[in-house]
C-alpha positions in Angstrom: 206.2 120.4 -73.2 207.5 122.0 -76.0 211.2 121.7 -77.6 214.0 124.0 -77.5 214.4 125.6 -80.7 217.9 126.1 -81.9 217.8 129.9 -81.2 216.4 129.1 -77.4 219.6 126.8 -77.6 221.9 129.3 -78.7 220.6 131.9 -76.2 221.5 129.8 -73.6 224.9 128.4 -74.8 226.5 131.9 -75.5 225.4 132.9 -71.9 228.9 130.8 -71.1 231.8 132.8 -71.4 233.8 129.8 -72.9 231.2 129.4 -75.6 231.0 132.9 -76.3 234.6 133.0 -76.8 235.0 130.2 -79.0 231.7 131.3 -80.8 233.6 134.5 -81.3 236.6 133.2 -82.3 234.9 131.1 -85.4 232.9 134.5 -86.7 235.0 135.6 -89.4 235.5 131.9 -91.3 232.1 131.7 -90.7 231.3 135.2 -92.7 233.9 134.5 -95.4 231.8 131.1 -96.2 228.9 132.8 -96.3 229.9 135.6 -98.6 231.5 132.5 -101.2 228.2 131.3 -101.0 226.0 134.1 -101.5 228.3 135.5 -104.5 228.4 131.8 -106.2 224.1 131.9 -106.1 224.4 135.9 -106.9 226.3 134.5 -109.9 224.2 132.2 -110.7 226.1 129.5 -110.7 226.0 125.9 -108.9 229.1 124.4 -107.2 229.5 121.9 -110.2 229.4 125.0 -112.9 231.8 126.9 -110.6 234.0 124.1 -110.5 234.1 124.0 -114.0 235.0 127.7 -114.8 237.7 127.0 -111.9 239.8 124.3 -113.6 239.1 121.8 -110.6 236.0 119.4 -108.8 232.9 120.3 -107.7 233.7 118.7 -104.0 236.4 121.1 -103.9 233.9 123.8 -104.3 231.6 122.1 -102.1 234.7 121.6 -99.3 235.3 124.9 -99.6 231.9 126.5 -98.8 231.3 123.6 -96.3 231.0 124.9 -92.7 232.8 121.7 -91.2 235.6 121.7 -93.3 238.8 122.5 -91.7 241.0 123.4 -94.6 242.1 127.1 -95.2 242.3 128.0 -98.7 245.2 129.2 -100.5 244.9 132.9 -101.3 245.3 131.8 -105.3 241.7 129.6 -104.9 240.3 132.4 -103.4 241.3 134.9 -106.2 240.0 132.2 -109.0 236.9 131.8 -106.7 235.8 135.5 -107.0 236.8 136.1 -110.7 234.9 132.9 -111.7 231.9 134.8 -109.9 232.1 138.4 -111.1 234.5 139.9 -108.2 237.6 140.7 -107.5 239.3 139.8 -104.4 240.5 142.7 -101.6 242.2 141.6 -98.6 242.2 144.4 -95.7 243.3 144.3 -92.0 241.7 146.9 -89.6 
């Protein structure tokens, strides 16, 4: 007997409508640490370099990538966060 693999597992859960809702729900935090991420390594730089160029730590980086942190970042962290990687921060509402 085979294991479920995590997509099976996925497949299944999101077939609740409670899951699917709180799945939902978590999308965008989700997409806005994945974009810090991709445009730190696009950068070329590691969490301890960006940290560096930031004025702070690197497990400040590191917490704010991190998919189990909890925190919300100030809107000042996230501007220094883009310039130290090339960008330039645009907050839109649609």
């Amino acid at each position: 007997m085979s294991r479920t693999t995590l997509t099976q597992f996925k497949k299944k859960a999101l077939q609740n409508s409670e899951v699917q809702k709180e799945y939902d729900l978590l999308k965008p935090e989700y997409a806005i640490k994945k974009k810090l991420i991709a445009m730190r390594k696009e950068a070329g730089l590691t969490q301890e370099k960006l940290a560096e160029l930031m004025g702070t730590k690197k497990s400040n980086i590191s917490r704010l990538e991190s998919f189990k942190s909890n925190i919300s970042p100030r809107l000042d962290t996230l501007m220094n966060y883009a310039k130290a990687t090339g960008h330039e921060l645009k907050v839109d509402f649609v």
